[in-house]
One Martini backbone bead per residue (centre of mass of N, CA, C, O) as a GRO file, in nm:
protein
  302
    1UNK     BB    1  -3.093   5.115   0.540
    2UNK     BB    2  -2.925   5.083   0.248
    3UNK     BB    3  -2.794   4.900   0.052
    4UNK     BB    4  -2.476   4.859  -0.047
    5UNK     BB    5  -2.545   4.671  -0.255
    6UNK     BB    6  -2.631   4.537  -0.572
    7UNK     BB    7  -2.959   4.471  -0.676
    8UNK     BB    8  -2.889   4.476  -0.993
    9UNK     BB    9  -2.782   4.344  -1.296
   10UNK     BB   10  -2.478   4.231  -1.360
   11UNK     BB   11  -2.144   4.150  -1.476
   12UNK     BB   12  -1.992   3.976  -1.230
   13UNK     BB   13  -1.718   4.130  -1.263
   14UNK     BB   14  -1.871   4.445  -1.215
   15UNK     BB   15  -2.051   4.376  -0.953
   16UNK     BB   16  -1.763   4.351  -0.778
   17UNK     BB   17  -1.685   4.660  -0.868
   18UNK     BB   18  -1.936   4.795  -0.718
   19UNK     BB   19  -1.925   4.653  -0.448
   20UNK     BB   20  -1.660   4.802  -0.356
   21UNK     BB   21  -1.727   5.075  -0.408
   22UNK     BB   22  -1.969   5.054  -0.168
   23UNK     BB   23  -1.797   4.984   0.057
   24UNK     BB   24  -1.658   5.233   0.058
   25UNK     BB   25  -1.932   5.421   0.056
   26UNK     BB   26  -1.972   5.352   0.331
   27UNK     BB   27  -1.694   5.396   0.535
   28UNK     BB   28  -1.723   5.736   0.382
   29UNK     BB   29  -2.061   5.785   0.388
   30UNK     BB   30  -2.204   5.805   0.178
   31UNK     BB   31  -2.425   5.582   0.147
   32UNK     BB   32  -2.569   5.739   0.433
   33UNK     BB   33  -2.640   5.996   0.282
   34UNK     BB   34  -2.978   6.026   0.253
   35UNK     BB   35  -3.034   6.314   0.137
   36UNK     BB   36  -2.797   6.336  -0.095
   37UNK     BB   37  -2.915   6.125  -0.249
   38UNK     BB   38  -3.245   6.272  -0.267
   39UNK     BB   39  -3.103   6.534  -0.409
   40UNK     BB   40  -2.977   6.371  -0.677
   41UNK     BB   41  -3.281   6.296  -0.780
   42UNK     BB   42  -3.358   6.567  -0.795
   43UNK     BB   43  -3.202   6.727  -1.010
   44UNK     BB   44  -3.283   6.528  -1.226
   45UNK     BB   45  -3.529   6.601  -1.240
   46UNK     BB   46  -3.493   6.929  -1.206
   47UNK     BB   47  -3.282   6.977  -1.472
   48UNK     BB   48  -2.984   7.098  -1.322
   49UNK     BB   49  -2.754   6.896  -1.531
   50UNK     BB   50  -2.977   6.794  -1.740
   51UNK     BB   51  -3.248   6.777  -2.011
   52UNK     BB   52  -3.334   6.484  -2.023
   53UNK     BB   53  -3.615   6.492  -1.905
   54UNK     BB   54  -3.704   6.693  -2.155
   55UNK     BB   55  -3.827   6.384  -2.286
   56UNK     BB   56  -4.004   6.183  -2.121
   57UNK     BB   57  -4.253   6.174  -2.296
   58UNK     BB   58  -4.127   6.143  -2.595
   59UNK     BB   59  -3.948   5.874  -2.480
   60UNK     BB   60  -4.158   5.711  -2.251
   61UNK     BB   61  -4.503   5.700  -2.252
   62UNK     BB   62  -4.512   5.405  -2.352
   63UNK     BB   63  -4.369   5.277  -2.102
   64UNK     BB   64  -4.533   5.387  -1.882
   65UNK     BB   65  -4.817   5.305  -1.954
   66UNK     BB   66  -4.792   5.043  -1.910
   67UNK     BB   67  -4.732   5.063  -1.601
   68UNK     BB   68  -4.954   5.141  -1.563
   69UNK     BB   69  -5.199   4.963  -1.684
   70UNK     BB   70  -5.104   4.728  -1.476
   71UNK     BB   71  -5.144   4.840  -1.193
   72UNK     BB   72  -5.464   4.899  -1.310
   73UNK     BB   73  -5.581   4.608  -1.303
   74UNK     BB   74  -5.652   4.588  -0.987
   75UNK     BB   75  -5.776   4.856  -0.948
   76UNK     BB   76  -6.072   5.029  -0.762
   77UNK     BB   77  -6.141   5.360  -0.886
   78UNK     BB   78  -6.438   5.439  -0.826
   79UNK     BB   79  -6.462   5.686  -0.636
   80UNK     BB   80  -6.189   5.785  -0.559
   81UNK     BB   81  -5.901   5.905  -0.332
   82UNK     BB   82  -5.612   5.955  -0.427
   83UNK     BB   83  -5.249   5.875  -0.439
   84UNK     BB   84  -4.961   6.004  -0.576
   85UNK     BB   85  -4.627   5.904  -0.605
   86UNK     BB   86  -4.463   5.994  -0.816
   87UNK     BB   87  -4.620   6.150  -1.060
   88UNK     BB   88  -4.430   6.336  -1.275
   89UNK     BB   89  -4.649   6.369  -1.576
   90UNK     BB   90  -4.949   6.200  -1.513
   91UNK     BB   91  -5.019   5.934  -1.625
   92UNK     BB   92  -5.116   5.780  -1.407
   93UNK     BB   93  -5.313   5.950  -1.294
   94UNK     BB   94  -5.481   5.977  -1.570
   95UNK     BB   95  -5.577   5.679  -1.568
   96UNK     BB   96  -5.740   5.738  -1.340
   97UNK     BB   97  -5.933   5.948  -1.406
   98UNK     BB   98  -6.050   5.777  -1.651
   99UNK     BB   99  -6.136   5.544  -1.413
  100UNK     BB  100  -6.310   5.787  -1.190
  101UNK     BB  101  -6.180   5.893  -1.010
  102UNK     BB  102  -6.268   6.146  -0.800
  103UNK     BB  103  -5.940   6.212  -0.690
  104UNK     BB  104  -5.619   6.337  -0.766
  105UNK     BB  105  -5.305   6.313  -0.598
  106UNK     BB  106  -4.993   6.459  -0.630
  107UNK     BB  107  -4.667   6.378  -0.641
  108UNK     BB  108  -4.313   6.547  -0.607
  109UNK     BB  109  -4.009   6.615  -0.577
  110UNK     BB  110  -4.061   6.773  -0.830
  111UNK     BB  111  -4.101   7.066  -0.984
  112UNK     BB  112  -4.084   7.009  -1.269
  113UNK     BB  113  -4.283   6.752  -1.284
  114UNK     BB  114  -4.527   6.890  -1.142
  115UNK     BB  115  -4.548   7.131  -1.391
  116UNK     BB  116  -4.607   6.918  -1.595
  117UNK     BB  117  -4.867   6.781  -1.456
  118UNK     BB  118  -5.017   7.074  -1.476
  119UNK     BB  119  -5.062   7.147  -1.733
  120UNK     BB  120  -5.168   6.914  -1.832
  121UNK     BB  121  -5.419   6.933  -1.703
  122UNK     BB  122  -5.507   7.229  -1.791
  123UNK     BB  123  -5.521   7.099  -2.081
  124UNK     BB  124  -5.759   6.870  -2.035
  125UNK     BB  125  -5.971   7.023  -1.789
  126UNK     BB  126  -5.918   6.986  -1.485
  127UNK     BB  127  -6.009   7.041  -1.160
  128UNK     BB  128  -5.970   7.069  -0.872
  129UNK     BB  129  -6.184   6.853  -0.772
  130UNK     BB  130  -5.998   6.618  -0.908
  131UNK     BB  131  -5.697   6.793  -0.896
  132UNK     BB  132  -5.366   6.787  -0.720
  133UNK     BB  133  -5.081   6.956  -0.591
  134UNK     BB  134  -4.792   6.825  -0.439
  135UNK     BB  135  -4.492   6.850  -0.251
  136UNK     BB  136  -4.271   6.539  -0.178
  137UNK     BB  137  -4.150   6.348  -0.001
  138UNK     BB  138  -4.228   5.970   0.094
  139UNK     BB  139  -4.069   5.987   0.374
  140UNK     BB  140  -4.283   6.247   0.401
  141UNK     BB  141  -4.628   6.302   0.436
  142UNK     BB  142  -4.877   6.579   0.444
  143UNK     BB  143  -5.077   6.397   0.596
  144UNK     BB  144  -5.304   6.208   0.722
  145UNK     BB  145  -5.450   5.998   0.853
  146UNK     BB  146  -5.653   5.788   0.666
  147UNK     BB  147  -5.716   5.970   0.368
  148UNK     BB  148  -5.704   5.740   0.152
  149UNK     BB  149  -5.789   5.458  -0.055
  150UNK     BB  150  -5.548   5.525  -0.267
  151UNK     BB  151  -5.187   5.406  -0.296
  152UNK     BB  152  -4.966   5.503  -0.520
  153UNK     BB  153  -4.647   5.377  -0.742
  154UNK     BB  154  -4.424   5.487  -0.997
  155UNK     BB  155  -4.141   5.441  -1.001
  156UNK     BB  156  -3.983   5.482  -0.735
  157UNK     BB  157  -3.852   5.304  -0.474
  158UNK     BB  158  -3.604   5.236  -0.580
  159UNK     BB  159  -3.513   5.537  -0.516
  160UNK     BB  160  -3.518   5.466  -0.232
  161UNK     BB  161  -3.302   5.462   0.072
  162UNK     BB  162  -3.603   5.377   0.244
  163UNK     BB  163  -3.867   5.171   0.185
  164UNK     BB  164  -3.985   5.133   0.467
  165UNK     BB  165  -4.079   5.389   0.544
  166UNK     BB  166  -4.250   5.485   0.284
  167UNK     BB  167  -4.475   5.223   0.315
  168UNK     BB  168  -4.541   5.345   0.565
  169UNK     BB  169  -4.642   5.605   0.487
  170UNK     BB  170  -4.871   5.504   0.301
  171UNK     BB  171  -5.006   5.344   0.551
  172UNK     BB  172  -5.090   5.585   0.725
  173UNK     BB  173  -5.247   5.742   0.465
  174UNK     BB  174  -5.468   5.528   0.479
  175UNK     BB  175  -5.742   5.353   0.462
  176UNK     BB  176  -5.910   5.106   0.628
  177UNK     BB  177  -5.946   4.931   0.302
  178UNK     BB  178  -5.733   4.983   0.145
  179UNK     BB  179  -5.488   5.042  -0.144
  180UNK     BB  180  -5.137   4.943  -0.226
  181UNK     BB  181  -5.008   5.042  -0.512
  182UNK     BB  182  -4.718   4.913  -0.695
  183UNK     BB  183  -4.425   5.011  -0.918
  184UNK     BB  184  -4.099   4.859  -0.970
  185UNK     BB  185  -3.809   4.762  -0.987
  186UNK     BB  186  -3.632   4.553  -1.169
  187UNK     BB  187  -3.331   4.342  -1.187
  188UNK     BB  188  -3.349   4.363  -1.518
  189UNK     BB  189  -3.346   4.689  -1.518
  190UNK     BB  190  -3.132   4.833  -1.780
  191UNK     BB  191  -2.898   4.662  -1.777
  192UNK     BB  192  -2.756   4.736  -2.061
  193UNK     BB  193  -2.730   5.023  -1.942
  194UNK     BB  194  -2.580   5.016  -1.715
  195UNK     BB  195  -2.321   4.858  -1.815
  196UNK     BB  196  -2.242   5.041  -1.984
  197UNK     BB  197  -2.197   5.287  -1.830
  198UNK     BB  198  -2.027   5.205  -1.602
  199UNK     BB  199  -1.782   5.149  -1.886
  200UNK     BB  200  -1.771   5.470  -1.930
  201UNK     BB  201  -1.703   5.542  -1.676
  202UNK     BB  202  -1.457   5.672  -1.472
  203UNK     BB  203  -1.350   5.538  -1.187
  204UNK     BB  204  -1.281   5.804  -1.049
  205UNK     BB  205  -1.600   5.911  -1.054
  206UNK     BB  206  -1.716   5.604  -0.930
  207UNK     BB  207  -1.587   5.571  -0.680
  208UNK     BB  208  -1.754   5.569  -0.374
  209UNK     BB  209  -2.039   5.543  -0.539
  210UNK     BB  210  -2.330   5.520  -0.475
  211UNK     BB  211  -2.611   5.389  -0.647
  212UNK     BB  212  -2.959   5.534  -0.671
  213UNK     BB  213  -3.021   5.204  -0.698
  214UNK     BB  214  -3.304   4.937  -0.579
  215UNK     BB  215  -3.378   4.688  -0.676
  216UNK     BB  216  -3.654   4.398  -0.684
  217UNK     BB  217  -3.790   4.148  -0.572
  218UNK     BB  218  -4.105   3.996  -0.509
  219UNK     BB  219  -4.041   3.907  -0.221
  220UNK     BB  220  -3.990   4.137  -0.113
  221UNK     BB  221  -4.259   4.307  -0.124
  222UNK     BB  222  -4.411   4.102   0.050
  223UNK     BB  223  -4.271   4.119   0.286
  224UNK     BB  224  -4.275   4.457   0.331
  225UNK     BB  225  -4.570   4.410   0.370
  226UNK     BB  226  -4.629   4.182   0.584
  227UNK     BB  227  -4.466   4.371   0.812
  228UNK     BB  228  -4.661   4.632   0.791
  229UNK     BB  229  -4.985   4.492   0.773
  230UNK     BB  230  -5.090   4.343   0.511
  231UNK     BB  231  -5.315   4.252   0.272
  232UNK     BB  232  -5.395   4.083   0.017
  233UNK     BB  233  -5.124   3.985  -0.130
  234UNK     BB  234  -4.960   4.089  -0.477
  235UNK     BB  235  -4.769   3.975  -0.706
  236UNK     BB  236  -4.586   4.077  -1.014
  237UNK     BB  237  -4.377   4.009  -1.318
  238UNK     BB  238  -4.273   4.234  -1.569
  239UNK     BB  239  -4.137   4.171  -1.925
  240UNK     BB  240  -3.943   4.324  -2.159
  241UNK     BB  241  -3.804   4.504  -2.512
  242UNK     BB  242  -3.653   4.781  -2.589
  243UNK     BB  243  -3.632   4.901  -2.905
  244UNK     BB  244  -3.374   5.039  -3.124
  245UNK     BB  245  -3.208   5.147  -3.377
  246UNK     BB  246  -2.950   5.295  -3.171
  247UNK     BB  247  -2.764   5.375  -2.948
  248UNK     BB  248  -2.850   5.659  -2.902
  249UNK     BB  249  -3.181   5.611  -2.884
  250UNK     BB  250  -3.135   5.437  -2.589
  251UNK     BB  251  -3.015   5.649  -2.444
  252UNK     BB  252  -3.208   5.875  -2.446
  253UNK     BB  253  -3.408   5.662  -2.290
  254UNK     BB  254  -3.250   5.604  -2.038
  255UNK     BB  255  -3.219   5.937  -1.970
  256UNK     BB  256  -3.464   6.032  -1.989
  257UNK     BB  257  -3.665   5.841  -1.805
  258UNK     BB  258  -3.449   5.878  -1.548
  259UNK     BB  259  -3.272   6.181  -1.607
  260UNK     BB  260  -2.978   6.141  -1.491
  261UNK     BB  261  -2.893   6.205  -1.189
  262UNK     BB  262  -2.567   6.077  -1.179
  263UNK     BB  263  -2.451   6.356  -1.278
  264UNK     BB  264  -2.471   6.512  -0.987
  265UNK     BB  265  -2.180   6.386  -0.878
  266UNK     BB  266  -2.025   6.534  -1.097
  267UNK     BB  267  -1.874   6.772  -1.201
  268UNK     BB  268  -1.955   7.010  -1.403
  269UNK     BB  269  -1.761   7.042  -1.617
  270UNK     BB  270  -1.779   6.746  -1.661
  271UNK     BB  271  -2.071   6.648  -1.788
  272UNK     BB  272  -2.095   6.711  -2.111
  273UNK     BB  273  -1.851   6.487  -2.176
  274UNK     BB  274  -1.973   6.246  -2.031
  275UNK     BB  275  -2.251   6.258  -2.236
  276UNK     BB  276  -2.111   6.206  -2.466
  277UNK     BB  277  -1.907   5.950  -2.378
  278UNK     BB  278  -2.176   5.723  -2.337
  279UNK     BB  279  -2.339   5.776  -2.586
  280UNK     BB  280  -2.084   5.677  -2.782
  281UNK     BB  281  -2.084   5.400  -2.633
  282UNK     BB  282  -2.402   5.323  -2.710
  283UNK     BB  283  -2.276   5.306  -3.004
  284UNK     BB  284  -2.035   5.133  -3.013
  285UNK     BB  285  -2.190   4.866  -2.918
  286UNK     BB  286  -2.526   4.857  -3.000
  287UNK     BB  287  -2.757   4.960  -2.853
  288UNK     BB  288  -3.080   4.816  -2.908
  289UNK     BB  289  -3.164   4.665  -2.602
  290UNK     BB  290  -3.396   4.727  -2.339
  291UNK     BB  291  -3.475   4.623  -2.037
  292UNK     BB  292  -3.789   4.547  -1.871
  293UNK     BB  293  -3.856   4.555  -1.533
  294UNK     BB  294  -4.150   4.467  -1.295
  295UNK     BB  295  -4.302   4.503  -1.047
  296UNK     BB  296  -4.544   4.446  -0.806
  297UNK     BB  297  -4.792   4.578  -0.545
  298UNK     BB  298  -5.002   4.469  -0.342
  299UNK     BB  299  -5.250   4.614  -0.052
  300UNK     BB  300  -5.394   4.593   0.242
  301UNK     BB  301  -5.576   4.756   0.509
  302UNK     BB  302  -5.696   4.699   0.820
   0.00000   0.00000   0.00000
């Protein structure tokens, strides 16, 4: 089952109170439905509550394309028959690609991110044999034993209420020699977006809610790996800080990014004012700087 408590950076006082009403939120079973967490994570990329997401590429590219190129600074590539998790918008594939793979399989629980996955390869010119596009969750994948050489996944474990299922699911439908690379929150991703937010939204829309995201530290990876049975593992934690011009432009990024899916747990007719209200809270705090924090890990299949 996932953490109850918050496993990422915010501050004491902020934390205490997070983690209180997370504890309610196991009691009252919501923490527990891992349906409904996994659902609210769909509806955000799927733009179901707000249109965030259609900026995904517009204001996140360069943030994505760096967690790619760091990902894949590890992994060969060449000849390779590859599967992306939580493919998104295909910058990872499209760079695995561009690094020789053979073939890359898309996968994402969105519809909507994965068609615009399959656009920007169709206007690429990518054929069917070099390129496929599957929906699905992480923690049932498509696919038979052993299918692919390389396992990747860019930002999603996070969001995952069971991350330990994932990657058995991963390493299930790897080949034996296979390399398992992904990419994950770190604990201090967000925060000063997250700690805004959080300050931002009515206590009463967020009493009893646990939010569906789990940043890890790097010995967690490495341990979730070796447990799993892999080997050759490697972990490694990349930290910068993303910058601009004003608080508004900040959320727009922070929003954009994640989809902002959190919205999709409140009233529906009060979601418009309540990205209002939080937009303007990044505008009067002047939040103009937010911490990227990524984690990595490798694994081999034995």
């Amino acid at each position: 089952m996932p953490s109850i408590f918050w496993t990422g950076r915010l501050s004491p006082l902020l934390k205490m109170m997070v983690n209180f009403s997370n504890v309610i939120a196991w009691i009252t079973g919501n923490a527990r439905d891992t349906a409904a967490m996994r659902q609210r994570i769909k509806n955000g990329y799927n733009r179901t509550v707000t249109d965030d997401v259609t900026r995904y590429d517009e204001v996140g590219i360069e943030h994505y394309t760096k967690i790619s190129q760091v990902l894949l600074e590890k992994i060969s590539l060449r000849g390779k028959t590859v599967l992306d998790i939580g493919c998104g918008t295909g910058i990872l594939s499209f760079l695995a690609l561009q690094r020789n793979a053979a073939k890359v399989v898309c996968g994402d629980i969105s519809e909507y991110m994965l068609g615009q996955c399959e656009k920007k390869a169709n206007a690429l010119g990518y054929k069917s044999n070099e390129i496929e596009f599957r929906q699905f969750e992480a923690n049932s994948l498509p696919f038979g034993k052993n299918t692919f050489d390389i396992v990747m996944s860019g930002m999603v474990l996070g969001l995952i209420p069971n991350q330990k299922d994932a990657v058995a699911e991963m390493i299930r439908v790897l080949k034996p020699g296979g390399t398992i690379g992904i990419a994950t929150h770190g604990p201090e991703l967000y925060f000063e977006a997250c700690e805004t937010t959080f300050k931002a939204i009515p206590l009463r829309l967020v009493f009893g809610y646990r939010v569906e995201f789990w940043p890890v530290q790097e010995k967690e990876i490495s341990s979730m790996f070796s447990k799993a049975g892999l080997t050759d593992i490697l972990t490694k934690r990349v930290m910068w800080t993303e910058s601009f011009p004003d608080g508004g432009k900040a959320y727009d990024f922070f929003a954009a990014t994640s989809s902002a899916w959190w919205y999709s747990k409140f009233p529906p007719d009060q979601v418009a004012s309540l990205v209002r209200k939080v937009r303007r809270t990044f505008e009067q705090k002047d939040v103009k700087e937010i911490t990227s924090d990524i984690v990595i890990g490798y694994g081999k299949k034995t």
